[in-house]
C-alpha positions in Angstrom: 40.7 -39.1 -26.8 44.0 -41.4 -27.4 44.9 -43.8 -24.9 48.2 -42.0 -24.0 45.9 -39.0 -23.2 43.4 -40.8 -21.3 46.3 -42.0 -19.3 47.7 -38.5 -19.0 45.0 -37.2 -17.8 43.7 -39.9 -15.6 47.0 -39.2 -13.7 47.1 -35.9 -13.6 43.4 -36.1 -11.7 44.6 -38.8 -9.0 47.8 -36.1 -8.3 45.1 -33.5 -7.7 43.0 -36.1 -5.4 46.5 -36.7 -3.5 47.0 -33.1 -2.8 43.3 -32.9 -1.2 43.2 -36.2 0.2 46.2 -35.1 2.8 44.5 -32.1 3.6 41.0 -32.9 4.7 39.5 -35.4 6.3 39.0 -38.4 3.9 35.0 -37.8 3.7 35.0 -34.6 3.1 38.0 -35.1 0.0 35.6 -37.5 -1.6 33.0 -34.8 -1.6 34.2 -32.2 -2.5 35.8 -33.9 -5.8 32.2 -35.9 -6.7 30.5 -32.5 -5.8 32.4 -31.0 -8.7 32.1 -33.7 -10.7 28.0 -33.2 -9.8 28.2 -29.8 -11.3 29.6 -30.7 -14.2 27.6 -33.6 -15.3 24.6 -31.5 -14.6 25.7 -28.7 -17.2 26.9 -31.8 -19.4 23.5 -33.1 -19.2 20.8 -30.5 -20.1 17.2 -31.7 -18.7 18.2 -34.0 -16.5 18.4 -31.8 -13.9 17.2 -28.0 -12.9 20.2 -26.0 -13.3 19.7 -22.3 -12.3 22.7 -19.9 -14.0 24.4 -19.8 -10.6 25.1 -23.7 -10.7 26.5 -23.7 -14.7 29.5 -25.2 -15.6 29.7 -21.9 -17.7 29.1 -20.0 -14.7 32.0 -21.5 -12.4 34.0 -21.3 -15.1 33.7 -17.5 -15.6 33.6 -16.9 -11.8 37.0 -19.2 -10.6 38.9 -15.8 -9.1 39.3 -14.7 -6.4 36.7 -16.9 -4.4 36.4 -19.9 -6.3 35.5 -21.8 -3.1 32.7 -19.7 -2.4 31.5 -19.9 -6.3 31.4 -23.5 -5.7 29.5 -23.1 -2.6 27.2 -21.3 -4.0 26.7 -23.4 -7.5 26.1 -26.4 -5.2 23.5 -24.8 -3.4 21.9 -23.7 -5.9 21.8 -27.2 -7.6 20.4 -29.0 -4.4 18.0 -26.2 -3.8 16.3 -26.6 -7.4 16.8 -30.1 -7.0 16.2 -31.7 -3.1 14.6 -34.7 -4.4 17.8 -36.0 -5.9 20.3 -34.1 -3.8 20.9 -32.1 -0.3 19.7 -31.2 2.3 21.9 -28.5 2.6 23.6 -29.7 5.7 25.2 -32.5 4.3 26.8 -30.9 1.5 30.3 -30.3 1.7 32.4 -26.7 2.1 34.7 -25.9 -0.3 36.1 -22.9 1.9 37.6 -25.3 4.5 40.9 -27.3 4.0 41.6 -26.3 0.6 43.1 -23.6 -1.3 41.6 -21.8 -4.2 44.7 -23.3 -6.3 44.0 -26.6 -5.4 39.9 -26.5 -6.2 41.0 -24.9 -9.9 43.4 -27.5 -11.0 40.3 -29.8 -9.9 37.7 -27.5 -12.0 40.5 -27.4 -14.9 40.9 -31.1 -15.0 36.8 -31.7 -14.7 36.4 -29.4 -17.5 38.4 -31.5 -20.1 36.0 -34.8 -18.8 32.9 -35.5 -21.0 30.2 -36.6 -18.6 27.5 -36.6 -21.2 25.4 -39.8 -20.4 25.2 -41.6 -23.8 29.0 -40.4 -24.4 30.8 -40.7 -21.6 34.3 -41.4 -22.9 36.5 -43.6 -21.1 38.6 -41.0 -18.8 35.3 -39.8 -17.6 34.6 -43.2 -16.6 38.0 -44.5 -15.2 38.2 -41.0 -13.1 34.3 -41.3 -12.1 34.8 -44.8 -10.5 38.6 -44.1 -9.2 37.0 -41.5 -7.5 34.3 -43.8 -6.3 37.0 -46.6 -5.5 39.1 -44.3 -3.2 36.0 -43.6 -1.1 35.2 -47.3 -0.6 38.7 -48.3 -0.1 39.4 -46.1 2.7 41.0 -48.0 5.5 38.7 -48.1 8.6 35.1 -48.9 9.5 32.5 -46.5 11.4 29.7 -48.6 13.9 31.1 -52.2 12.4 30.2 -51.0 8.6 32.6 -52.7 6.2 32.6 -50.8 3.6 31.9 -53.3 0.1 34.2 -53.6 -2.6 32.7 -53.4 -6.0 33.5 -57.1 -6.9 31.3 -58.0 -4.0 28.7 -56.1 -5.3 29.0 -57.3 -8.7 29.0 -61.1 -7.3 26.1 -60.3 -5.5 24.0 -58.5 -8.2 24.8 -61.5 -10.7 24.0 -64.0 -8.4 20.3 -62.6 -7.9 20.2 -61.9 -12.4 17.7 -59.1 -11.9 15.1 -57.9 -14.8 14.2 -54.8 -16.3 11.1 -53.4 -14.9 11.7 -55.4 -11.5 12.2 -53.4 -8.3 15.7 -53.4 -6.2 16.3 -52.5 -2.3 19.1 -51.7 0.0 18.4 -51.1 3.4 22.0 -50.2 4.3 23.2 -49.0 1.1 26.0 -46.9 2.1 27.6 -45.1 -1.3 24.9 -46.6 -3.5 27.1 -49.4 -5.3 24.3 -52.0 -5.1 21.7 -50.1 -6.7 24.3 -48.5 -9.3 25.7 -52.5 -10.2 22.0 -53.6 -10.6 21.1 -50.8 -13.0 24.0 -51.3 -15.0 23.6 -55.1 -14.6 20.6 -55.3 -16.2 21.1 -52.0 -19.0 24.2 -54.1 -20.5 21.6 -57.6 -20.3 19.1 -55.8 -22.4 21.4 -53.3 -24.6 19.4 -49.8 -23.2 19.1 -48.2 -20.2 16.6 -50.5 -17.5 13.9 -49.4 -15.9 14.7 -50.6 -12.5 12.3 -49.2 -9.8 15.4 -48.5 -7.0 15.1 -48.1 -3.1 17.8 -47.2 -0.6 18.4 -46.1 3.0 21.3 -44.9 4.9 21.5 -43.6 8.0 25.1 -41.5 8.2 24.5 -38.3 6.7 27.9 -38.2 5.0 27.2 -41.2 3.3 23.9 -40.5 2.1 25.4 -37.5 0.3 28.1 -39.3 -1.3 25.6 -42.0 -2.9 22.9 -39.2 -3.8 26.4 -37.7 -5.9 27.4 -41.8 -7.0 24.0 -42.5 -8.4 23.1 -38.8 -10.3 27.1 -39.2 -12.3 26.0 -42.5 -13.0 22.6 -41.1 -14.6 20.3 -42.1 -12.2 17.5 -39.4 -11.2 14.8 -41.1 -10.6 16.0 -43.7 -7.1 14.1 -43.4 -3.9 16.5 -42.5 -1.2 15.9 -42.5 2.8 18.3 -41.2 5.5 17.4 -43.2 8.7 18.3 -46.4 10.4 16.8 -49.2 8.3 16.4 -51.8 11.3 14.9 -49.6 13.4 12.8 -47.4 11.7 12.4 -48.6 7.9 11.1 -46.3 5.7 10.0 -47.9 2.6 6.5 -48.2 3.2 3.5 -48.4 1.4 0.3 -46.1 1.0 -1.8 -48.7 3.3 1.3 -47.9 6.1 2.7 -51.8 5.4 6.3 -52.7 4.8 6.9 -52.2 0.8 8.2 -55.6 -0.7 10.6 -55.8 -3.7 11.5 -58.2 -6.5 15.5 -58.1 -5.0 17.3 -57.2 -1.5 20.7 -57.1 -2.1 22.6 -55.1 1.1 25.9 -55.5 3.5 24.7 -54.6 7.0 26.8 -53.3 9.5 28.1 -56.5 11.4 28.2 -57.1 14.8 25.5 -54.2 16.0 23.4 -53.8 19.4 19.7 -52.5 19.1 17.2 -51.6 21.3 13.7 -53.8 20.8 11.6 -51.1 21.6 12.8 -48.7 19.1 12.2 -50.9 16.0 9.4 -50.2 14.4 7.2 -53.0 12.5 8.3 -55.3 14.9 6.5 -58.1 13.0 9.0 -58.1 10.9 11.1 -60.5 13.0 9.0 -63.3 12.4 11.6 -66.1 13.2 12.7 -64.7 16.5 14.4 -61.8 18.5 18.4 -62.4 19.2 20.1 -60.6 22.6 20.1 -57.0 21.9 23.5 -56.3 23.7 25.8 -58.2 23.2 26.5 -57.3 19.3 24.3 -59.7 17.8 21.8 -57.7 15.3 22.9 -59.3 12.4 20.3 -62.0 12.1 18.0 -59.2 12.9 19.2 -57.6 9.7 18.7 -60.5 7.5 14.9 -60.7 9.1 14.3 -57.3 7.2 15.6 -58.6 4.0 13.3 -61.3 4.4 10.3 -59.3 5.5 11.0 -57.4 2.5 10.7 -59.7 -0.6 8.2 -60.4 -2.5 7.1 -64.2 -2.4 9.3 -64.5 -5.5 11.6 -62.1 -4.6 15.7 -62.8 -3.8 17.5 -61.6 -1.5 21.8 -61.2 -0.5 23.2 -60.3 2.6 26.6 -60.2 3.7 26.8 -61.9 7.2 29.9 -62.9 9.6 30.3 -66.4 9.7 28.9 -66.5 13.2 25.4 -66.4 11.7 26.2 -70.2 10.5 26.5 -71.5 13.8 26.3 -69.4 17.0 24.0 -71.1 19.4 21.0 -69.5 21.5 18.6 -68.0 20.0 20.4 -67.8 17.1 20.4 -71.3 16.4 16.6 -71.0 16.7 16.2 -68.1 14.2 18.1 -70.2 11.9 16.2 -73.6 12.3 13.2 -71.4 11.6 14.4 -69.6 8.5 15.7 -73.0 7.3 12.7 -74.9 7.8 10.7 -72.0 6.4 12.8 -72.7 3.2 13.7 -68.9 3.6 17.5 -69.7 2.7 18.3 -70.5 -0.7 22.1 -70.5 -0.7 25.5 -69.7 1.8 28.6 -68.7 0.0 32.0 -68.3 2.3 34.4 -65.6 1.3 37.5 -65.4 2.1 39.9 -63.5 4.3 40.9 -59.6 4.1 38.5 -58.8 0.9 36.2 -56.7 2.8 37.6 -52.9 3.1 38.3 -52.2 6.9 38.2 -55.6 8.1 40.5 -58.9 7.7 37.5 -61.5 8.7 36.1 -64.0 6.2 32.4 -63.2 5.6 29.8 -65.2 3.6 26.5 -64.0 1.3 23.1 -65.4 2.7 21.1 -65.7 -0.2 17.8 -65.9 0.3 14.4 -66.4 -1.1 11.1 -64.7 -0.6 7.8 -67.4 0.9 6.7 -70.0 -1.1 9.3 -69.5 -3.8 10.3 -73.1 -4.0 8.4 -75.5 -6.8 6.5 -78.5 -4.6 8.6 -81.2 -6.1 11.8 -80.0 -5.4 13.1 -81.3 -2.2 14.1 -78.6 0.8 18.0 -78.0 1.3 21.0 -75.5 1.0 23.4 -74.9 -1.7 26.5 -74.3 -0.5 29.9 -72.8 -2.0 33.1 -72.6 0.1 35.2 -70.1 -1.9 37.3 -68.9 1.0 40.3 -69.5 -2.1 38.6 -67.8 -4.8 40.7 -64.7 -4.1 43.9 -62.7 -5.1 46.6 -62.0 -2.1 47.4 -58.4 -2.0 49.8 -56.7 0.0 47.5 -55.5 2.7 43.7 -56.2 0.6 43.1 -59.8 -0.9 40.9 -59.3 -4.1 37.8 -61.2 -5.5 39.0 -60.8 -9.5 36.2 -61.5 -12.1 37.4 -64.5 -12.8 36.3 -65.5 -9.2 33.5 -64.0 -9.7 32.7 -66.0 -12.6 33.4 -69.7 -11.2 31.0 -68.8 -7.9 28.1 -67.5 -9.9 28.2 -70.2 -12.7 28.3 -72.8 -10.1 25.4 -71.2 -8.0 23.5 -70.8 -11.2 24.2 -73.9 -12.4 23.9 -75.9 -8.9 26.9 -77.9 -9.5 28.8 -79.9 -7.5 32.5 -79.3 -7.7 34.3 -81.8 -5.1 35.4 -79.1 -2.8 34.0 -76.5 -3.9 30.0 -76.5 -3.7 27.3 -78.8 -3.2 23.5 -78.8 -2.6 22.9 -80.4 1.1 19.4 -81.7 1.9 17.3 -80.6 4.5 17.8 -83.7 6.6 21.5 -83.6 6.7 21.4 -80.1 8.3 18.9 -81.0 10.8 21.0 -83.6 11.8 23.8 -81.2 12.5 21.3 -79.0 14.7 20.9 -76.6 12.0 24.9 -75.7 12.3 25.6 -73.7 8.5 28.6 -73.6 9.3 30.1 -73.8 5.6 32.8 -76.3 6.4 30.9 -78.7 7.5 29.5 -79.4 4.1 32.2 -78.5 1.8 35.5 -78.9 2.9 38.1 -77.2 0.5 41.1 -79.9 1.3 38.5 -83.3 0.9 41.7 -85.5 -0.1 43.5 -87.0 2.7 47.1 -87.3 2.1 49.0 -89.2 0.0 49.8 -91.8 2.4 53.4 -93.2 1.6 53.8 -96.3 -0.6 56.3 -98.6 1.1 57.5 -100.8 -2.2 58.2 -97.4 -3.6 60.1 -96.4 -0.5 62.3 -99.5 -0.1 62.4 -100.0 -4.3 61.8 -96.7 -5.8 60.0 -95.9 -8.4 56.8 -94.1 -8.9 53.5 -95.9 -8.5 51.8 -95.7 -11.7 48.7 -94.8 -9.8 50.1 -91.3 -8.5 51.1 -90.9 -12.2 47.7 -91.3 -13.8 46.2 -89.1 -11.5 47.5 -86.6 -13.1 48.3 -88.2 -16.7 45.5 -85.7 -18.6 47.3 -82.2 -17.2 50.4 -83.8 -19.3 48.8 -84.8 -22.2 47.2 -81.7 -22.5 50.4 -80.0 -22.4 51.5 -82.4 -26.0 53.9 -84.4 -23.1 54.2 -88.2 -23.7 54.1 -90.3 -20.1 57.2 -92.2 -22.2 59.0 -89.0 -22.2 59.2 -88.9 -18.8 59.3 -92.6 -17.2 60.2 -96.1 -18.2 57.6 -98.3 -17.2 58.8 -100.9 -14.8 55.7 -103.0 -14.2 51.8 -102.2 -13.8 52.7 -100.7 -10.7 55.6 -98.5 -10.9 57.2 -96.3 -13.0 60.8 -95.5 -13.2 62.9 -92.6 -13.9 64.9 -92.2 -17.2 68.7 -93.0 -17.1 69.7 -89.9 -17.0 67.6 -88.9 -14.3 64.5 -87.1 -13.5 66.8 -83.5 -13.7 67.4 -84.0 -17.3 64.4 -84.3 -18.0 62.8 -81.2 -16.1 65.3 -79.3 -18.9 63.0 -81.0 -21.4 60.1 -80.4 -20.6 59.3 -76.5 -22.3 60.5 -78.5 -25.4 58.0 -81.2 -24.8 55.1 -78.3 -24.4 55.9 -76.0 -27.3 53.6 -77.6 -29.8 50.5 -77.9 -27.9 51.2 -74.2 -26.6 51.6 -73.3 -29.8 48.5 -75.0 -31.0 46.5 -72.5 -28.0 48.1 -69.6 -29.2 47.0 -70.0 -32.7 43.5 -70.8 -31.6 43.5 -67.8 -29.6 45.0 -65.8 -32.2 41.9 -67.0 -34.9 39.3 -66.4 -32.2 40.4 -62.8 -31.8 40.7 -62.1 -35.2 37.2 -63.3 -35.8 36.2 -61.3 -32.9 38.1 -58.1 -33.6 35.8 -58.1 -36.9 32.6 -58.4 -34.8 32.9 -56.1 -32.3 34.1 -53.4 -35.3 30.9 -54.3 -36.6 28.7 -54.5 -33.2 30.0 -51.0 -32.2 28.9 -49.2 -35.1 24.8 -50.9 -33.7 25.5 -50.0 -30.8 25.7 -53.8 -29.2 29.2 -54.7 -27.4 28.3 -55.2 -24.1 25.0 -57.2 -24.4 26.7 -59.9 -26.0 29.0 -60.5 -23.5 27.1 -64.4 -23.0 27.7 -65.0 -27.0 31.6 -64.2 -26.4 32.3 -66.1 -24.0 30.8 -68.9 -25.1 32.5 -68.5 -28.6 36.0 -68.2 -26.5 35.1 -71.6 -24.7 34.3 -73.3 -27.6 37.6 -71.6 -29.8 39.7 -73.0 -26.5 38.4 -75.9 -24.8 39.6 -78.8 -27.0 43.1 -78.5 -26.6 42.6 -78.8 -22.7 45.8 -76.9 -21.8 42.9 -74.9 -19.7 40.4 -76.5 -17.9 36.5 -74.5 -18.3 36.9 -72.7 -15.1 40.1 -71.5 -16.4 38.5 -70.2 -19.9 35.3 -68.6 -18.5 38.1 -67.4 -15.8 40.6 -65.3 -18.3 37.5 -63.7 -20.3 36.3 -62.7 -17.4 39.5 -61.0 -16.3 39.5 -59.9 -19.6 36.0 -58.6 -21.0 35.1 -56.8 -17.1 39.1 -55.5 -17.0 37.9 -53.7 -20.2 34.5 -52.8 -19.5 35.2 -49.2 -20.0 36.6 -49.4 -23.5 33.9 -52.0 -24.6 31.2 -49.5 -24.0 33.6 -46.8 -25.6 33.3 -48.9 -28.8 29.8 -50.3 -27.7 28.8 -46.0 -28.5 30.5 -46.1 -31.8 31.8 -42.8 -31.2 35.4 -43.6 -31.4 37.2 -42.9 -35.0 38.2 -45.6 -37.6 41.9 -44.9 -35.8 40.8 -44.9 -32.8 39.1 -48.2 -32.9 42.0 -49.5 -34.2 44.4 -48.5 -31.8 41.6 -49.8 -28.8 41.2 -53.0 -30.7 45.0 -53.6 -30.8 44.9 -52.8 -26.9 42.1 -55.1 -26.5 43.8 -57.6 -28.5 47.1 -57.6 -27.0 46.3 -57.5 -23.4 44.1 -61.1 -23.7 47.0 -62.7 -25.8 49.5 -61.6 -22.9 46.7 -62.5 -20.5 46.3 -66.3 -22.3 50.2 -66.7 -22.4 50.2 -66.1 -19.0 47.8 -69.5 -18.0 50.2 -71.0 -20.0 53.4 -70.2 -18.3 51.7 -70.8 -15.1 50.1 -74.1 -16.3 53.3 -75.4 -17.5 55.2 -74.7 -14.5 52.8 -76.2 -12.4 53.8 -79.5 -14.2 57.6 -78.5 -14.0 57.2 -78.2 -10.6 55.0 -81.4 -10.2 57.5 -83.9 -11.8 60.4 -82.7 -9.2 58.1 -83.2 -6.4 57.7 -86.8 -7.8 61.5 -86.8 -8.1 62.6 -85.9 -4.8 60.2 -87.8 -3.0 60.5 -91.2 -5.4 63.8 -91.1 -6.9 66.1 -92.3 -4.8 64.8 -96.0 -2.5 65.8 -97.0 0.8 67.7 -100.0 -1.2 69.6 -97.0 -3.0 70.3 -95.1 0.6 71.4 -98.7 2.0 73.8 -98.8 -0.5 75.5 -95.6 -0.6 75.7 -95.8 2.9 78.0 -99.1 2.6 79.5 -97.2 -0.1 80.9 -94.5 1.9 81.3 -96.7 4.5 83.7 -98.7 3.3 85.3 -95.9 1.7 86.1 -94.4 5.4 86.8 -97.7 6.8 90.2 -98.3 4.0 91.0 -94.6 4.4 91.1 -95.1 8.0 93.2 -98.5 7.4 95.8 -96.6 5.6 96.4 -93.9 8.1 97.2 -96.6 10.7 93.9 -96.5 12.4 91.9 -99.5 13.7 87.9 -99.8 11.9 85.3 -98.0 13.5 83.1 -100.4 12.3 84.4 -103.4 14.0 83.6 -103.9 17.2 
């Protein structure tokens, strides 16, 4: 399929989900378009499930007049019947009679029907549409019982911070449309270059929901995940054949925040090892993290996604978390910031945390901590955590690197002298420079002191611009402005840049090229997307020496790039696309990382633009120079004055 007609059709899907979505209730939309998608990909893939002739693709097809709601009714049926391990019970499935009309649902069937949702072939409209679809469900505006619903980024932060294995086992207690264990299996299939063999758990307790990620995990191609309806604080359900609490490798979930509970309904009660918070007063949350921790193995890893009131609330709060701390329990505490999370405009953070006895004796106990409240893009109404966010937390975490406000690992001592307080601020601060206090020589003289200068002397240089181009060196200390004044030379300054921005574009240009050829020969093996490490650390390489973008900024764009792309990677990653066709996506490819790279630049080089005025207005002009023109116009008023017969204001 061409790009224009992946587009085409792509469109011509969201115009039908319009039509539906302002006729039914929200839930009930989202259903009724994955149910159809269900029924297709079950027909598309033979074996995978039973598929009696009422639920065929060939069937609905044959039987769209003059009922095709009830057809669809009955297919689905059908399907869940022959199939209740994976999908049902019947209860929760949706009715395609109610709040639709029989020319709506076939414009949904027509459009379904030109979507491959083979597995191994699944072209890139069937993927764009399947996760649109998925998209629109999480985005919806709202919350139900303080559940915020996640956005995928979050989910892939969290799944790449805990780097699960093939073969390892994954659990989310509160997994709501399934993204969690959906990321991790596709995590860890594009790690290893075939599908993984993840052992995955979830529970959800609203019905609706539970529907939705039993139809979000079987059009991914999962069959095979363990799936509970029930409340997972109060009555777990993943338990093992001796009646214990199961334990997995990973516990990656996003609670509902800010819940009551009842102590005598929760089963396993030991669970709560480190202590029992108020149960009114909307505090369950630390509760919820207890379960995580109860269920990790003793080398497991666990995320949770916590309000910020976790860090420091006071009670028995502050006691659970002096436990847990001491207990070495908590590995990490990453803030978030504002407006990312669907339904809610409060910062969160991700608690991650380690199963017992995971740390190696001679390493000494403490917290790594990232402050990332700025890693985000400002939307209109929803701020966004971009991959290239993404990239810089997890690298860091990773990596345990300090990045002056940004991250840094705080010993175990420092937090017990701040009561056990995790509040994120406290340790890294994202504005750690005071301000610029002002320089009075430079106020009375002018000038600029040369130390402001070579603060940020490398950001020019990298840019090809000469210090000498842009001040006259008075003494050791300051810096003056050319002749012609610091205006004239902000005109200068794209001229100053063009050869070094040339130089990046010509780097970027060559790495391309060289990767065009690869991935041209990778997709015919079969191996784009596991070598996602090797490119980006080919890009780095091709593009850190001219230092026009700093490493943060590289790993940053291919992020934004390769993971913006994802869908048309694994197109070529099949080698099912045509020698045209893999042209015409490598040209896309190709084009949308130079515009990307150009981009940086603009912005990079504007930055500096806009730096050298600041210097100008602020340092430009002395107090000497103000004296003066005072006099100036002084005098000026004073023989004007004279002349018109007047006596001098200024005498007295």
């Amino acid at each position: 399929m061409k790009a224009n007609e992946r587009r085409e059709l792509t469109t011509a899907f969201r115009d039908v989900a319009g039509i539906l979505t302002g006729r039914l209730d929200t839930g009930n939309y989202h259903q009724i378009a994955l149910s159809v998608l269900v029924l297709k990909w079950a027909s598309d893939n033979p074996g995978r499930l039973t598929v009696p002739p009422e639920a065929s693709w060939q069937h609905i097809s044959n039987n769209m007049a003059p009922a095709l709601g009830h057809t669809l009714n009955s297919a689905l049926h059908a399907l869940a019947h022959e199939n209740n391990q994976v999908l049902g019970p019947p209860g929760y499935l949706p009715d395609f009679t109610k709040g639709t009309t029989a020319s709506e649902l076939q414009k949904l069937v027509d459009l379904t029907a030109r979507i491959s949702l083979v597995d191994q072939e699944l072209d890139i409209a069937g993927s764009e549409i399947r996760q649109e679809l998925i998209e629109q469900f999480l985005s919806t505006p709202g919350k139900t019982h303080g559940e915020f619903r996640t956005p995928r980024s979050v989910i892939d932060l969290m799944v790449r911070l805990a780097q699960p294995k093939d073969d390892q086992s994954f659990y989310d207690p509160f997994m709501g449309s399934g993204g969690m264990l959906i990321a991790a299996q596709e995590h860890v299939s594009e790690k290893i270059g075939k599908p993984a063999t993840l052992t995955l758990v979830g529970q959800e307790r609203n019905a609706g929901t539970f529907t939705v990620a039993q139809m979000n995990l079987l059009l991914h191609g999962i069959t095979d995940a363990t799936l509970y309806r029930d409340d997972s604080l109060a009555h777990p359900r993943h338990i093992d054949s001796d009646g214990e609490l199961r334990c997995f490798d990973h516990v990656l979930t996003n609670p509902p925040f800010s819940m009551n509970y009842s102590e005598h309904e929760l089963d396993f009660a030991g669970r709560m090892e480190y202590g029992w918070t108020p149960p009114r007063g909307k505090k369950a949350d630390l509760m919820n993290v207890q379960h995580v921790l109860a269920s990790l193995k003793p080398g497991g890893t666990g995320a949770v996604v916590s309000p910020h009131g976790v860090l420091f609330r006071g009670g028995s709060e502050q006691e659970i978390r002096r436990r847990m701390v001491l207990d070495d329990r908590i590995a990490g505490v990453i803030g978030i910031g504002p407006n990312v999370f669907y339904g809610t405009g409060i910062p969160a953070c991700i608690l991650v945390l380690k199963g017992k006895n995971q740390s190696p004796p001679d390493q000494p106990p403490g917290i790594f901590f990232i402050n990332a409240e700025r890693e985000i893009t400002t939307g209109r109404s929803q701020n966004h955590l971009d991959p290239r966010h993404i990239e810089k937390i997890t690298d860091t975490y990773l990596r345990k690197r300090t990045l002056v406000g940004f991250s840094r690992w705080v010993p175990l001592a420092e937090i017990a002298e701040n009561a056990f307080n995790l509040n994120i601020r406290r340790y890294v601060d994202t504005n750690p420079h005071p301000a610029l206090m002002p320089d009075p020589k430079a106020i009375l003289q002018g000038g600029v002191p040369a130390g402001v200068i070579q603060a940020d002397s490398d950001r020019f240089r990298a840019y090809g611009i000469s210090l000498a181009s842009l001040f006259e060196p008075r003494n050791d200390e300051y810096w003056d402005f050319p002749d012609d004044g610091y205006e004239a030379v902000l005109t200068r300054i794209p001229a100053f840049t063009s050869s070094a921005e040339d130089d990046f574009r010509t780097r970027a240009t060559g790495w391309w090229q060289k990767t065009a050829e690869r991935l041209t020969g990778l997709s015919r093996e079969g191996a784009v997307l596991v070598n996602r490490d090797q490119f980006k650390n080919s890009f780095h390489s091709a593009l850190s020496e001219s230092g026009i973008l700093d490493e943060y900024q590289l790993y940053g764009a291919f992020a934004d790039w390769w993971d913006g792309n994802r869908g048309t990677l694994k197109w070529l990653g099949l080698g099912k696309a045509s020698g045209s066709e893999r042209q015409e996506l490598l040209d896309e490819l190709g084009d949308g990382l130079l515009s990307l790279l150009n981009a940086l630049v603009a912005t990079g080089r504007q930055e500096l633009i806009n730096l050298y005025r600041s210097w100008g207005e602020r340092y430009a002009v002395s107090l000497h120079d103000l004296e003066a023109r005072r006099d100036a116009g002084a005098s000026r008023l004073e023989e004007r004055l004279q002349q018109l017969g007047y006596p001098s204001p200024f005498r007295h």
